[in-house]
N, C-alpha and C positions, 0 to 999 in steps of 0.2 A: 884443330878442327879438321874435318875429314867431309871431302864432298866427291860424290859420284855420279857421272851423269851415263846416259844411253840413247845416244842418237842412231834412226832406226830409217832405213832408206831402201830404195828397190835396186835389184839389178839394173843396170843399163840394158837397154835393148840388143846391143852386142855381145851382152853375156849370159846371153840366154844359149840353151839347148839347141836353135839354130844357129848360132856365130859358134859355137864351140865346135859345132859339126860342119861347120859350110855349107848349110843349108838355107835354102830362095825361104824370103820371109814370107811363107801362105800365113797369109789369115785363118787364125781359125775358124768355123764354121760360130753363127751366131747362138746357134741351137745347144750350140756344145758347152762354152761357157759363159754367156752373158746373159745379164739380167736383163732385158729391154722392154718396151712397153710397144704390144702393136697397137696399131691405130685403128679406131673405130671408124670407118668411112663416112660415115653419120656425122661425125664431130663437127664443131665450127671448122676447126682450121684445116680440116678436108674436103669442105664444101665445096661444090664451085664456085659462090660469091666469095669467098678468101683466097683465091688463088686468080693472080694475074692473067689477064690474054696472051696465050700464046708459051705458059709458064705450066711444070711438071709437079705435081704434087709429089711433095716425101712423105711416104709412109712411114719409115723411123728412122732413130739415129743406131748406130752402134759404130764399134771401134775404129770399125774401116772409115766410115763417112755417115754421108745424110744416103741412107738406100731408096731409089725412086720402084720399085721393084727385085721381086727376089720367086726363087721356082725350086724344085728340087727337080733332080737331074741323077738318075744312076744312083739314088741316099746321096749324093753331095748338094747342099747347100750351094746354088747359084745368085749372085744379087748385081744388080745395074745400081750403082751408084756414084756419087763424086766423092772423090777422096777427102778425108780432114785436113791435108795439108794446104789443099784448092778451098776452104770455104772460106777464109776470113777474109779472103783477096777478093772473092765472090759477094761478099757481102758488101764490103766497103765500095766497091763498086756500083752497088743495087741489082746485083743479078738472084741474088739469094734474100728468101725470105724466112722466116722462123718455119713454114713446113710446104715450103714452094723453091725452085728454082728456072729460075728464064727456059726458055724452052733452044736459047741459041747456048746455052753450054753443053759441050759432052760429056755425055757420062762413062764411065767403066763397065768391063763387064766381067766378072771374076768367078773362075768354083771357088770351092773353101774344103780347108780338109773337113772330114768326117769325123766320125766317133766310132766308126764300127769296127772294131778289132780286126776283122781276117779282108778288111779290104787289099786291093792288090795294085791302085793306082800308088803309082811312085811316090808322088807326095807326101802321099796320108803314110806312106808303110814308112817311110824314112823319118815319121816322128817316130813312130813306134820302136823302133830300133833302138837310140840312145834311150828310153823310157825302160825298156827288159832291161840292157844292162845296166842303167845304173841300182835298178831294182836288186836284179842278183846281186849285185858289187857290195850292194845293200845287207842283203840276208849273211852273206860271208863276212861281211866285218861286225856283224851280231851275232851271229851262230857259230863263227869259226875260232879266231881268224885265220886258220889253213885252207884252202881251198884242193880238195885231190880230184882233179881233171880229166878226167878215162876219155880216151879212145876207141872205139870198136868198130874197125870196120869192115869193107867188103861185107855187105849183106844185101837180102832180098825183099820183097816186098815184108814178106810175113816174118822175117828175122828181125825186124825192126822194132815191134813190141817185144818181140823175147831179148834182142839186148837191153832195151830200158831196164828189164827184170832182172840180167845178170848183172846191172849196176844198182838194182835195187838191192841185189843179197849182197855186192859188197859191203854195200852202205852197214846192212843189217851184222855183215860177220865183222866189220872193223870195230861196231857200237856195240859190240860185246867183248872186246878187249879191254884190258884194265889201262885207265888210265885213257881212255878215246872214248871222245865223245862225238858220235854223227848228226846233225840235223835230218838230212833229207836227201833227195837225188832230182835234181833239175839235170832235161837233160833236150838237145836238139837234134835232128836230123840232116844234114846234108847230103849233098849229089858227088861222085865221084864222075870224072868228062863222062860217062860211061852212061849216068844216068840222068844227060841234063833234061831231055823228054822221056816219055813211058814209056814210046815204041822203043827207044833208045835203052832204055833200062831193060826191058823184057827180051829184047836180043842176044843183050849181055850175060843174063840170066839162063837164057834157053841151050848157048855156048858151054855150059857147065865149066867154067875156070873161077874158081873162088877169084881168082888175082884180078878178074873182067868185074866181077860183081856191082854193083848202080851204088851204093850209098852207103856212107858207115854216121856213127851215134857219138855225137858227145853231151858226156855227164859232168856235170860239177856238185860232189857232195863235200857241203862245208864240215870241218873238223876243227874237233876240239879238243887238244894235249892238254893232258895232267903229266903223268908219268912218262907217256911212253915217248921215244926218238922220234923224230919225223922219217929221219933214214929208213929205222928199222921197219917204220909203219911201211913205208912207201915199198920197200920189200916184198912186204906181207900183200900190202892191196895187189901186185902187180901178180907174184902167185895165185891169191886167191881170185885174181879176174884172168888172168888166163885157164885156169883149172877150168870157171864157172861156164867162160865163155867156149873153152875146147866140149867140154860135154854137152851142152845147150845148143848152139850153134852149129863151129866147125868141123868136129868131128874129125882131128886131125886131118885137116883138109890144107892145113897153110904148112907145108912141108920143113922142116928146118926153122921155123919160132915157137912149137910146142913141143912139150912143157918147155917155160922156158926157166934157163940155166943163171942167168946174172944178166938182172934187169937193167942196170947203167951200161951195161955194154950192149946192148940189143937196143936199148932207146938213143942213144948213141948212134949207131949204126943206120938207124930208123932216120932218125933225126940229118945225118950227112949225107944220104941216097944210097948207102953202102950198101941196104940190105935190100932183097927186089922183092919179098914177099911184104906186101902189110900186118901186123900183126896189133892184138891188143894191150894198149899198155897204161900205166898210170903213172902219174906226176904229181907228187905235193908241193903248193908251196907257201908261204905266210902271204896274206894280203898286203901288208906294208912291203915286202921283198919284191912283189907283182908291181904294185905302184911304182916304186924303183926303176923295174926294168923298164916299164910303158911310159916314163917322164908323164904322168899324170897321176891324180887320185882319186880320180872318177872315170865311171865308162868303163872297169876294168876289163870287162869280158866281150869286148865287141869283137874277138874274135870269134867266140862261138856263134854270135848272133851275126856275124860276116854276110852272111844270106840273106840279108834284108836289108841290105846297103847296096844302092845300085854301082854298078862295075864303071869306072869312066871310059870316056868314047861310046856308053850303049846309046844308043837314040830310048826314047821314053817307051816306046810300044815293045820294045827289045826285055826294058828292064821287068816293064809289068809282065810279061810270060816269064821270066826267071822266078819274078816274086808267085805269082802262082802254081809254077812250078815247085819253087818251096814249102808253099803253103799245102799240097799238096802229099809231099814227102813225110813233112811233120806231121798230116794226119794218120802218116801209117803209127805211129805211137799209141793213139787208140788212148790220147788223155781227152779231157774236156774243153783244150784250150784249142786255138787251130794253131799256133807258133810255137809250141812249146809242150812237156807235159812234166809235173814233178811228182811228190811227194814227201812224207814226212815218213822218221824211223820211229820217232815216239809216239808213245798213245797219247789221243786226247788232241792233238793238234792235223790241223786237216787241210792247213794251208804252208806250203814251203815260207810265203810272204809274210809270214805271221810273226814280224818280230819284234813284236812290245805289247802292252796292255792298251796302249792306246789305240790302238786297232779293234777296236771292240764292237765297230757294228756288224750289220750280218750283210752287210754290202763286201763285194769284191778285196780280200786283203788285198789282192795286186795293186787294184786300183786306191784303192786308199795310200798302199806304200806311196805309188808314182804320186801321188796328189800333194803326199809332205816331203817328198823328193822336191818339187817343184818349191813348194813353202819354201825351203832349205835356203834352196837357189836365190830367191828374193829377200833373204837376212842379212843386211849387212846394218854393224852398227859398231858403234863405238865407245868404249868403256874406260871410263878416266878416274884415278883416285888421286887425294893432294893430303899431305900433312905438312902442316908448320910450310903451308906457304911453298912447299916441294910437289909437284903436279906432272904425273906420267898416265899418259893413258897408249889405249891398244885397239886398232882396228881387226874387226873381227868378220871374217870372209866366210864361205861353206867350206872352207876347208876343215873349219874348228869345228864343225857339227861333225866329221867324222867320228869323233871321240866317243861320242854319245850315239849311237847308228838305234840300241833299243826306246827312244824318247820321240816325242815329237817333237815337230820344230819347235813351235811355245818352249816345251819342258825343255831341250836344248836352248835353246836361246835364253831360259833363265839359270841352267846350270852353268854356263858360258861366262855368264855375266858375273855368277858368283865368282867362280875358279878365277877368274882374271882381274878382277876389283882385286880379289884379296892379295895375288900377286903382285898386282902393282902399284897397294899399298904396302906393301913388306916392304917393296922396293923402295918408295919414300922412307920410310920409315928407317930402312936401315943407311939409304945417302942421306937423311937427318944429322944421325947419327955419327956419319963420317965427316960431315962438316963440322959437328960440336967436339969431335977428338974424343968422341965414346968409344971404348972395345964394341966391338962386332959382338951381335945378343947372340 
């Protein structure tokens, strides 16, 4: 007899996208995700004959508590409420009633993050942060799994769309090589000290020293080997984005790194402080080799996204001019997003985010990725097979959905289930077998 089961439970509250990161548990905004019911003032139990002397009426419930009031404030969500962990003690008491409370408790008074993409309050921008990488992290273990990383820097305001472009023809000239296959070119903007304000950046600029210059670009375009080395590729990209970038750009302006001669030894150089010019270069590497070095396998690219993580020691009014500051830099891209801008190399597809069928509404790919990112994160379950009275099972984490990055959660979660039942019925099956002094099948 052969029996399977699938026990299916949530994250813990500490292993969520804030405990991972170290982040204050903000509430999210009620508007954002919950389903709640407002209250008609009209109703019985907003009346004034249903509500005690001297006691606050609640307008509704949601995650945080019973909220006695709520306002928006700046698009953030503000609510005066008492906490759910203060109500049961409230009640048992008689201070709380089904949609009143005594008017001698305190209540809280809290903002809530938002929803709106290009906010610049610390809170809100420091979800958004682990949400883009794990996204990209996302796209490269479907599209790649190489990821080739370009650097371009030292540039000017208006150099900053023109390097997106000379990582858009890399993309374009590596995906006509035999044997490479490109998705697309995700790519960000950062500040060099030079350019952490405008006045600041436009100084730099007016100094004419390429080496003073405000801000350089990083690209990650996923790849995909059939035939070719990753060496040789990596070679090739590094020529052909210096080439791209010497004639677009620099204009041999960075003395002594163009053309350049032997790319491991000049990234090298780069890489120890050896060399004092910056110059541009490119690095591939496997996404599993990345996870490796970063002891995680999620979040891969929060370096690039580094800009959107507040600096420690800042006070909070420090961090939100940095993030504006960014946000800022990133629109010189001149894409449609304010943190980011990508691209696709093939026809037909119009979203970098785009990686499965399940993605099929005409809503937001990004946002639909981060939303089965999030599903992913809340799958944990457990899968058990038994023969002849032999029973092994296996708990299954988000790590396993890696495997499957084009699926949705559901569609992983059911190919999960298969692949791992079957293995660990083999496994009974074949310790069956070694009990009864069978040859191995």
């Amino acid at each position: 007899m052969i029996v399977a089961y699938v026990y299916n439970s949530l994250f813990r509250e500490d292993e969520t996208i804030d405990a991972q990161y170290n982040l204050s548990k903000t509430p999210v905004a009620p508007s954002e995700t919950l389903d709640y019911m407002e209250e008609d003032p009209s109703s019985s139990h907003m009346s004034a004959d249903a509500i005690p002397v001297g006691s606050r009426p609640i307008i509704r419930y949601e995650h945080c508590g019973a909220v006695l009031k709520h306002w928006k404030q700046d698009g953030h969500n503000v609510n005066v409420y008492i906490p759910t962990k203060d109500l049961k003690g409230l009640k048992d008491r008689g201070l709380l009633g089904a949609w009143w409370v005594d008017g001698s408790v305190l209540p809280k008074t809290k903002t809530f993050r938002c929803s709106v993409l290009s906010c610049t309050r610390p809170k809100c921008i420091k979800q958004t942060q682990p949400k883009l990488s794990a996204a990209v992290t996302r796209v490269v273990r479907a599209k790649g799994p190489y990821s080739l990383m370009l650097t371009i820097p030292r540039l000017t305001d208006g150099e900053v769309k023109i390097a997106f472009k000379v990582a858009e023809n890399v993309a374009k000239h590596l995906h006509g090589l035999d044997g490479v296959s490109c998705w697309g070119t995700w790519a960000v903007v950062e500040c060099h000290q030079s350019g952490v304000t405008q006045k600041a950046a436009q100084q730099a600029i007016r100094r004419g020293k390429r080496k003073g210059y405000p801000y350089h670009v990083h690209a990650i375009i996923p790849v995909s080997l059939d035939s070719c080395d990753s060496v040789a590729l990596n070679v090739e990209a590094n020529t052909y984005l210096r080439a791209q970038a010497d004639q677009l750009i620099y204009g041999g302006s960075l003395p002594g790194s163009l053309p350049m001669v032997d790319a491991e030894q000049e990234i090298a150089a780069i890489a120890h402080g050896q060399q004092e010019e910056s110059a541009p270069y490119a690095s591939i590497i496997h996404v599993d080799d990345l996870a490796q070095q970063l002891g995680k396998d999620d979040y891969l690219y929060d370096y690039q996204t580094k800009g959107m993580v507040p600096e420690k020691g800042r006070r909070s009014d420090n961090s939100a001019a940095r993030f504006k500051r960014h946000l800022e830099v990133n629109r010189l891209l001149g894409g449609n997003t304010p943190w980011y801008r990508a691209s696709t190399v093939q026809k037909g597809n119009k979203s970098f985010f785009d990686v499965g069928d399940f993605l099929d509404s005409e809503d937001s790919k990004y946002r639909g990725l981060v939303h089965d990112n999030n599903k992913r994160r809340q799958m944990r379950f457990v899968v058990s097979a038994s023969y002849e009275g032999i029973t092994a099972e296996y708990k299954v984490t988000g790590r396993d959905f890696h495997r499957y990055p084009t699926l949705s959660a559901e569609q992983a979660r059911e190919a999960i289930y298969k692949q791992e039942h079957q293995r660990l019925l083999d496994q009974c099956i074949a310790e069956y077998h070694r009990r009864q002094g069978f040859p191995a099948p």
